[in-house]
NUNUKOL-335850 format. One record per residue (C-alpha): x, y, z; residue number from 1; residue in three letters. Coordinates in steps of 0.001 Angstrom, whole numbers. Example, Ala and Ser with C-alpha at 12.3 -4.5 7.8 and 13.67 -1.06 7.14 Angstrom:
// NUNUKOL-335850
<X 12300, Y -4500, Z 7800, num 1, residuo ALA>
<X 13670, Y -1060, Z 7140, num 2, residuo SER>
This chain:
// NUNUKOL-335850
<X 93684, Y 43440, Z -80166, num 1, residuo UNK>
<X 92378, Y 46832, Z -80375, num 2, residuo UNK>
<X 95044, Y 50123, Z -80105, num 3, residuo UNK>
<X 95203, Y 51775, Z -77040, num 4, residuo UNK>
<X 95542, Y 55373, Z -79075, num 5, residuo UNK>
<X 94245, Y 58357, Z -77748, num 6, residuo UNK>
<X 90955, Y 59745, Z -79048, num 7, residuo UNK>
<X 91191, Y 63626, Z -79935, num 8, residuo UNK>
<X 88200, Y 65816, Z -80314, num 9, residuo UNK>
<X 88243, Y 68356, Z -83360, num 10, residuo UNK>
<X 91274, Y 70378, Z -83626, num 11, residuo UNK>
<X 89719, Y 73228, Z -83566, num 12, residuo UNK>
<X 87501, Y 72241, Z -80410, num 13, residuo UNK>
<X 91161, Y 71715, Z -78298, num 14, residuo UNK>
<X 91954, Y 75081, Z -79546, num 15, residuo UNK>
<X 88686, Y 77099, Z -78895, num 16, residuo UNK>
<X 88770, Y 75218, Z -75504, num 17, residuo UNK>
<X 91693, Y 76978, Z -74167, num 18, residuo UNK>
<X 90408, Y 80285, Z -75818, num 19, residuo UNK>
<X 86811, Y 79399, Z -74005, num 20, residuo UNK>
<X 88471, Y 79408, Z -70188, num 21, residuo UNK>
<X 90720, Y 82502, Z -70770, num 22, residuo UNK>
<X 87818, Y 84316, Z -72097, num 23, residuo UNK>
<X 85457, Y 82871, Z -68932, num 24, residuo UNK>
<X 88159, Y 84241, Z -66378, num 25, residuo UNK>
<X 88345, Y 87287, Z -68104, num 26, residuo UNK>
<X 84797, Y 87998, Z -68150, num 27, residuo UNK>
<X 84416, Y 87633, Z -64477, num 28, residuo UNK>
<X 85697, Y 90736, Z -64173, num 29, residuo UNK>
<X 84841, Y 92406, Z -66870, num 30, residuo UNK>
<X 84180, Y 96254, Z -65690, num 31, residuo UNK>
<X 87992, Y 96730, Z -64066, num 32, residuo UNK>
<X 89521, Y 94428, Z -67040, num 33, residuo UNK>
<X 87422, Y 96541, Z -70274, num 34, residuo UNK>
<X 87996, Y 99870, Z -68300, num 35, residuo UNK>
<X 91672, Y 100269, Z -69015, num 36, residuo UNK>
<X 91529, Y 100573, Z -73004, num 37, residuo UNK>
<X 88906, Y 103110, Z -72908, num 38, residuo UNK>
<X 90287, Y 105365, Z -70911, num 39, residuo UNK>
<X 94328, Y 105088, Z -71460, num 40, residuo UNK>
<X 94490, Y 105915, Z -74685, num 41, residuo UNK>
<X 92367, Y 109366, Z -74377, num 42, residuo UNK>
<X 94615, Y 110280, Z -71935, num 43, residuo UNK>
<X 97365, Y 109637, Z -74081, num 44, residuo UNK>
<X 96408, Y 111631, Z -76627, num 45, residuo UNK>
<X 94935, Y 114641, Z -74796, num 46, residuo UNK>
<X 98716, Y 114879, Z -73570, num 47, residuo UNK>
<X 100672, Y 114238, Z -76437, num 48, residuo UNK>
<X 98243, Y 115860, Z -78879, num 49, residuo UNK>
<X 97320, Y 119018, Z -76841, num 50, residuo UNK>
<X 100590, Y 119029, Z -74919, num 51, residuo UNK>
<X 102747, Y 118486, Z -77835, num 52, residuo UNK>
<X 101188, Y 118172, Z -80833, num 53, residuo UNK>
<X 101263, Y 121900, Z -80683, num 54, residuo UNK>
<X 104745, Y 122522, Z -81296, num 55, residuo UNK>
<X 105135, Y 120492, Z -84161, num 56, residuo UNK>
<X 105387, Y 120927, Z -87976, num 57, residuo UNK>
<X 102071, Y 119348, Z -89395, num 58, residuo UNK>
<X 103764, Y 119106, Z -92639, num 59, residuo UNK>
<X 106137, Y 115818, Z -91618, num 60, residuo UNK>
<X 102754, Y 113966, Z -90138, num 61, residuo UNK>
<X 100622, Y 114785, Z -93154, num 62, residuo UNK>
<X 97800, Y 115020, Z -91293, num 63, residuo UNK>
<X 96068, Y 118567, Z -90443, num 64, residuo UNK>
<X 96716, Y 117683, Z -86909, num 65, residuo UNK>
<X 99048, Y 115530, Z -84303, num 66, residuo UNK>
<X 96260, Y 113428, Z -82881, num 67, residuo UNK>
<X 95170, Y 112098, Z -85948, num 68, residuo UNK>
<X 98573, Y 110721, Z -86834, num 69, residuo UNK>
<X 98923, Y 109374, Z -83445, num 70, residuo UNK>
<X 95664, Y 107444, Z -82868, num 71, residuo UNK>
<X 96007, Y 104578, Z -85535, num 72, residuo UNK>
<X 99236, Y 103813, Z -84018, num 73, residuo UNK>
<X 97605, Y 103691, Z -80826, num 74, residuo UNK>
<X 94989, Y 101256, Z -81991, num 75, residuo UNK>
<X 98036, Y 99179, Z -82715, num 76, residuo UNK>
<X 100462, Y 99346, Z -79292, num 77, residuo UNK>
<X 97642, Y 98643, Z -77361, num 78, residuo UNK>
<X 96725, Y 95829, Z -79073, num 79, residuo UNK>
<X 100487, Y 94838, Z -78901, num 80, residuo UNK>
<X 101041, Y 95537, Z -74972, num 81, residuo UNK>
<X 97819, Y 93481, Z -73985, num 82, residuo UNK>
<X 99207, Y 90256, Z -75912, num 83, residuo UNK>
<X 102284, Y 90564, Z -74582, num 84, residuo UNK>
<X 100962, Y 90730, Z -71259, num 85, residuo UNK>
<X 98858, Y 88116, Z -71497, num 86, residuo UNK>
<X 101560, Y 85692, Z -73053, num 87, residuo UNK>
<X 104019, Y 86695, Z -70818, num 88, residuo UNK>
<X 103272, Y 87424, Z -67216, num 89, residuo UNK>
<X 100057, Y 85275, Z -67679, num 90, residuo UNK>
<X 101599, Y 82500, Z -69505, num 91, residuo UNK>
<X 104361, Y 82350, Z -67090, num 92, residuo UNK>
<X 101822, Y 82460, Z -63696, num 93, residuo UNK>
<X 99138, Y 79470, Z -65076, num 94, residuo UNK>
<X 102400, Y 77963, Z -65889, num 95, residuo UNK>
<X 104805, Y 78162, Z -62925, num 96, residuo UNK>
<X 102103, Y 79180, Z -60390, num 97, residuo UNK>
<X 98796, Y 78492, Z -60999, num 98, residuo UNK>
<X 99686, Y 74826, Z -62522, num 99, residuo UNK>
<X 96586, Y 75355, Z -64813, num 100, residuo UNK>
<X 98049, Y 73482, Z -67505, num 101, residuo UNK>
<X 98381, Y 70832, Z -65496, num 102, residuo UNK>
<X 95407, Y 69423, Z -65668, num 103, residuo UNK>
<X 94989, Y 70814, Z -69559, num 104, residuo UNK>
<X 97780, Y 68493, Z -70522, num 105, residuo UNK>
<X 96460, Y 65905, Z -69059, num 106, residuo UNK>
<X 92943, Y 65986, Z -71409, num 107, residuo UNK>
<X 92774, Y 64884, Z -74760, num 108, residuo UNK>
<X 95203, Y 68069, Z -75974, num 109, residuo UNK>
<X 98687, Y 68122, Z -77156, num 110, residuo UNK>
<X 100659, Y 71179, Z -76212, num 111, residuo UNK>
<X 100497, Y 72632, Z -79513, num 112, residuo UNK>
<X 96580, Y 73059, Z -79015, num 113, residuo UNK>
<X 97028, Y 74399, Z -75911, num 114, residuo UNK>
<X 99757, Y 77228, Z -76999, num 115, residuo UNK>
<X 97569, Y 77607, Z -80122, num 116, residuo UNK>
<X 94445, Y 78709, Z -77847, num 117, residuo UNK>
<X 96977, Y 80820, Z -76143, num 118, residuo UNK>
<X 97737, Y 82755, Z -79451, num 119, residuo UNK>
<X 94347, Y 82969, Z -80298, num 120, residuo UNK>
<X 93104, Y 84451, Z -77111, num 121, residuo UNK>
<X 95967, Y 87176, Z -77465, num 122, residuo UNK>
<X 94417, Y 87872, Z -80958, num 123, residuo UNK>
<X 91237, Y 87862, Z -79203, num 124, residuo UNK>
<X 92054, Y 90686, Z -76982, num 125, residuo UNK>
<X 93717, Y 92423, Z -79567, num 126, residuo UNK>
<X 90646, Y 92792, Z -81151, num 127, residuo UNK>
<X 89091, Y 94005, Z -78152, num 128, residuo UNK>
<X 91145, Y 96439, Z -76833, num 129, residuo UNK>
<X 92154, Y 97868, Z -80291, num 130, residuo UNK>
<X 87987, Y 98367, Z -80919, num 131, residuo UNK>
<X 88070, Y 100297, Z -77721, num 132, residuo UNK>
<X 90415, Y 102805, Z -78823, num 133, residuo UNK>
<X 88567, Y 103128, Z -81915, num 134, residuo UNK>
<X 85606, Y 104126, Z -80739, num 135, residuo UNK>
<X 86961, Y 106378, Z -78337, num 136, residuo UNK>
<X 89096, Y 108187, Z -81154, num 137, residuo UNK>
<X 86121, Y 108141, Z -83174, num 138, residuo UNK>
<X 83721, Y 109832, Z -80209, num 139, residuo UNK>
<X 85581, Y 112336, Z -80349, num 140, residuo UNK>
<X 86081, Y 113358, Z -84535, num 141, residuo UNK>
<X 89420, Y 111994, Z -84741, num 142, residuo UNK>
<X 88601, Y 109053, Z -86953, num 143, residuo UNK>
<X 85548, Y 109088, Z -89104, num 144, residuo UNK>
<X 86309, Y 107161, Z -92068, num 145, residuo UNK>
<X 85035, Y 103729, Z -92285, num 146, residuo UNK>
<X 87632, Y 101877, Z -93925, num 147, residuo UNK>
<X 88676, Y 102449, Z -90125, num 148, residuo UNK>
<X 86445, Y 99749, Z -88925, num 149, residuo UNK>
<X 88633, Y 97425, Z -90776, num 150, residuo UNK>
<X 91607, Y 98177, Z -87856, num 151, residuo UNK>
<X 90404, Y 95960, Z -85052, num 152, residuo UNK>
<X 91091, Y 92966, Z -87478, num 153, residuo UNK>
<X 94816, Y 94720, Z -87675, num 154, residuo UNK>
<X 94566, Y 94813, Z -83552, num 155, residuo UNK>
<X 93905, Y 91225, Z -84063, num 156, residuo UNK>
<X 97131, Y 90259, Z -86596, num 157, residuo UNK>
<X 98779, Y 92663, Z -83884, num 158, residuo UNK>
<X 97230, Y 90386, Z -81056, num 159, residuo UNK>
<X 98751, Y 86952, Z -83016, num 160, residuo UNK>
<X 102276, Y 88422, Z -83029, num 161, residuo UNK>
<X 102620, Y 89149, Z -80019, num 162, residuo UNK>
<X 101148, Y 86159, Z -78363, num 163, residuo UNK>
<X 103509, Y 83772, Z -80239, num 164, residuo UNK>
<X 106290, Y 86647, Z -79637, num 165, residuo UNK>
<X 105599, Y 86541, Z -75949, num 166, residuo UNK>
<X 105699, Y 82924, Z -75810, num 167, residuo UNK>
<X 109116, Y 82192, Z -77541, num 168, residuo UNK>
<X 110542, Y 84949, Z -74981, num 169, residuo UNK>
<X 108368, Y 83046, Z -72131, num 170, residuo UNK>
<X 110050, Y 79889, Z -73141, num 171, residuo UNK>
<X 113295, Y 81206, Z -71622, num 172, residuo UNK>
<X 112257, Y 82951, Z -68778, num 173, residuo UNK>
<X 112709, Y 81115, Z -65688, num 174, residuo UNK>
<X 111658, Y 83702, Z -63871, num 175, residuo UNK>
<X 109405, Y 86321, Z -63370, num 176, residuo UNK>
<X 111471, Y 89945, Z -63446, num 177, residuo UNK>
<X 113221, Y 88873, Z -66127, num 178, residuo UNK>
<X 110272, Y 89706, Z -68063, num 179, residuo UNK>
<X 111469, Y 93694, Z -67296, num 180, residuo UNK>
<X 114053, Y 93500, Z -69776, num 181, residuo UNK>
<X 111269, Y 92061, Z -72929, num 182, residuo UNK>
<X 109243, Y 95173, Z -72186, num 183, residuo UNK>
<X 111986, Y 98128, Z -71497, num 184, residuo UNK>
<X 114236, Y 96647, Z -73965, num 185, residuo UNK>
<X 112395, Y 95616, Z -77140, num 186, residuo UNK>
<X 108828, Y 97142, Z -76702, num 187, residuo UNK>
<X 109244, Y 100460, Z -75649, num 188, residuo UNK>
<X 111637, Y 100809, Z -78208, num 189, residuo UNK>
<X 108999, Y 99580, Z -80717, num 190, residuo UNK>
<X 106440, Y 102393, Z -79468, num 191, residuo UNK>
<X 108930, Y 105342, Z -80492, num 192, residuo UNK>
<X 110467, Y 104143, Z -83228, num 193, residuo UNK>
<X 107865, Y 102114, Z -85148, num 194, residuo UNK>
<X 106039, Y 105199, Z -86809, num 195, residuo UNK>
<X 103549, Y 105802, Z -83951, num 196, residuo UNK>
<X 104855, Y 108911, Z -82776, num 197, residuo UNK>
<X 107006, Y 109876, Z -85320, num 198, residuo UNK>
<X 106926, Y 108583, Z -89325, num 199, residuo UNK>
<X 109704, Y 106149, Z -89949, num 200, residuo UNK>
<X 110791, Y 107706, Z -92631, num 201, residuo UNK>
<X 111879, Y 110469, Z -90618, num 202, residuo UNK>
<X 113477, Y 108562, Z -88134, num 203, residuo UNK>
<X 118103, Y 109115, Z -88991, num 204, residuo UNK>
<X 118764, Y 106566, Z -91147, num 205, residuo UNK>
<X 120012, Y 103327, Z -88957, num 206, residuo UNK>
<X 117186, Y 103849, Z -86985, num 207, residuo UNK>
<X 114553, Y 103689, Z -90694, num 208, residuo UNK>
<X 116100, Y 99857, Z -91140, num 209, residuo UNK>
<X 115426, Y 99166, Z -87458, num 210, residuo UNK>
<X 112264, Y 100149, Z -87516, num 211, residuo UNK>
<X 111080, Y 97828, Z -90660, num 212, residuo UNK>
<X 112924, Y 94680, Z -88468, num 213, residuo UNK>
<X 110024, Y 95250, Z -85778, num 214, residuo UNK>
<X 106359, Y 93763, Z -86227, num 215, residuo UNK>
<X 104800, Y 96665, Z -84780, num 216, residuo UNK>
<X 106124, Y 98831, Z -88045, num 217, residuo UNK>
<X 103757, Y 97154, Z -90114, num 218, residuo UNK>
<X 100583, Y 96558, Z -88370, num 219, residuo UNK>
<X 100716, Y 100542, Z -87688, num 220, residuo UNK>
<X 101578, Y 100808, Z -91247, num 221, residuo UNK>
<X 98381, Y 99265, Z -92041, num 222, residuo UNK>
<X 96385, Y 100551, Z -89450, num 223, residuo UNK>
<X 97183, Y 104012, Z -90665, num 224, residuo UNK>
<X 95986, Y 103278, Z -94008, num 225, residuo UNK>
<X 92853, Y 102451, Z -93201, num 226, residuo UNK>
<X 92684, Y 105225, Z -90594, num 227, residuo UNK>
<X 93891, Y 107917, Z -93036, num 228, residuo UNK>
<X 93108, Y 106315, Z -96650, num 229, residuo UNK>
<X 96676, Y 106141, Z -97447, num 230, residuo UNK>
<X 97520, Y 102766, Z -99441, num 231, residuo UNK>
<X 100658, Y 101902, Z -101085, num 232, residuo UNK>
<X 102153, Y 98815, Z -102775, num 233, residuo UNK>
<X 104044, Y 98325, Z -99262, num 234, residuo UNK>
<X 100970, Y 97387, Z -97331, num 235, residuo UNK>
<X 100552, Y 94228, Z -99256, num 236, residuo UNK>
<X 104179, Y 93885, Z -98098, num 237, residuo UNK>
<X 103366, Y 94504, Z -94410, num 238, residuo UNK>
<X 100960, Y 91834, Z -94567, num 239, residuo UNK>
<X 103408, Y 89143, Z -96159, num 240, residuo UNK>
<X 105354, Y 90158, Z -93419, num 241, residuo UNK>
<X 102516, Y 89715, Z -90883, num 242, residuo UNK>
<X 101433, Y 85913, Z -92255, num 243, residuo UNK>
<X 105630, Y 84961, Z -91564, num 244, residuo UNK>
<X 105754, Y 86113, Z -88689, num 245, residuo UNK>
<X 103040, Y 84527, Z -87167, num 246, residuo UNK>
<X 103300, Y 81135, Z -88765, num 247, residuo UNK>
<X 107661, Y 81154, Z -87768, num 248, residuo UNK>
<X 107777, Y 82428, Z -84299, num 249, residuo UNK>
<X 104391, Y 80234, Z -83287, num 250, residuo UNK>
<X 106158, Y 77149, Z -84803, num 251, residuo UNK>
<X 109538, Y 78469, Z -82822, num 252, residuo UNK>
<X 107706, Y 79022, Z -79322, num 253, residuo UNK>
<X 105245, Y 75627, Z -79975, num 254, residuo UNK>
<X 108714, Y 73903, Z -80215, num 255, residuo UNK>
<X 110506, Y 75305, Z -76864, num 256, residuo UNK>
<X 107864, Y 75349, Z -74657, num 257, residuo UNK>
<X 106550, Y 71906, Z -75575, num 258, residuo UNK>
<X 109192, Y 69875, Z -73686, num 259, residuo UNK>
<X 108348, Y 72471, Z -70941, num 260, residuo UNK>
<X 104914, Y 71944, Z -70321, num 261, residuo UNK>
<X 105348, Y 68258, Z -70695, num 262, residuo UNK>
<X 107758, Y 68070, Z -67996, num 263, residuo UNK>
């Protein structure tokens, strides 16, 4: 008698599945969607670079103005807010609302392929949004060395963390608002005090060890070294620290939300 097992395509087929229908609903709107990234982050730094960058001692930046120490951090937090979004409020609507796992489940697809998809499209968009601030930066003379073209891949790393971050903090939402208190209460925090407006090393001293706990710290760590040729032994650091995050919290968020999306 023959097994009754189930026959899986290709790993990476279940995974570039899921990536394949985010990106096909995202593209049907692609003017209003791509619009944001562009525009956001000039705004941003015509006010804090104009509006404030003039009051400040260059020296502490090391930069021979504020708006080039600002923009490769920028690159980063908007990779970093986009993720989130998408692994939080989105994960949590095509999975309470929507029911568009539903029917993913039920294909030839565990739930780890299906959260891994999920990752990968937050990478995805990463990428994406964190190339758009580039070249607007770079339009304008802020950025013109090309080791910069290197920081979308960052955006992406950036894009990874906080996909599997936003799904582990998905996992125990049950419902929606409570999603307030992951973005007041641990990622604004991470946009001041992860060296995007201010170097962490001149942040008071509890506030310096904070600041290396949080991912963002070191994908803006290496974004700025490619933005501003400024490489240290610590980068190679930042990047160990990268590869464990990404590989613990996806195993950590694979594992809760499994039994969830079963169910």
């Amino acid at each position: 008698m023959k097994s009754s097992r189930h026959v899986y395509p290709p790993l990476l087929s279940r995974i570039l599945g899921v990536w394949y229908r985010h990106m096909k609903v995202y593209t049907k709107n692609i003017f209003s969607n791509g619009f944001p990234p562009f525009v956001e982050p000039l705004i941003f730094l015509l006010g804090m670079g104009i509006g404030l960058g003039g009051q400040l001692k260059l020296e502490a930046f090391g930069t021979s103005n504020y708006v080039m120490f600002l923009a490769p951090g920028l690159i980063m937090t908007t990779a970093m807010f986009t993720a989130a979004y998408e692994c939080s409020f989105g994960t949590f609507i095509r999975l309470e609302f929507d029911h568009v796992y539903d029917g993913m489940i039920a294909a030839p697809m565990t739930a780890g392929n299906l959260l891994g998809g999920e990752i990968l499209w937050a990478g995805t968009k990463g990428f994406f949004f964190s190339s758009a601030v580039l070249l607007t930066v770079s339009l304008f003379g802020v950025i013109n060395t090309p080791l910069a073209l290197l920081a979308p891949f960052v955006g992406f790393l950036t894009g990874l963390m906080f996909g599997a971050l936003s799904l582990l903090i998905t996992s125990f939402v049950r419902t929606i608002n409570h999603f307030n208190f992951y973005f007041t209460g641990l990622l604004s925090p991470m946009f001041f005090f992860s060296g995007v407006v201010i170097p962490v090393a001149k942040l008071p001293a509890g506030l310096r060890e904070a600041a290396e706990v949080f991912p963002l710290t070191h994908t803006v760590r290496l974004s700025q070294a490619l933005c501003l040729s400024r490489f240290s032994i610590v980068n190679l650091l930042d990047l160990v620290y990268v590869a464990v995050f990404i590989a613990g919290v996806t195993a950590l968020a694979v594992m809760r939300l499994k039994k969830r999306l079963i169910d």
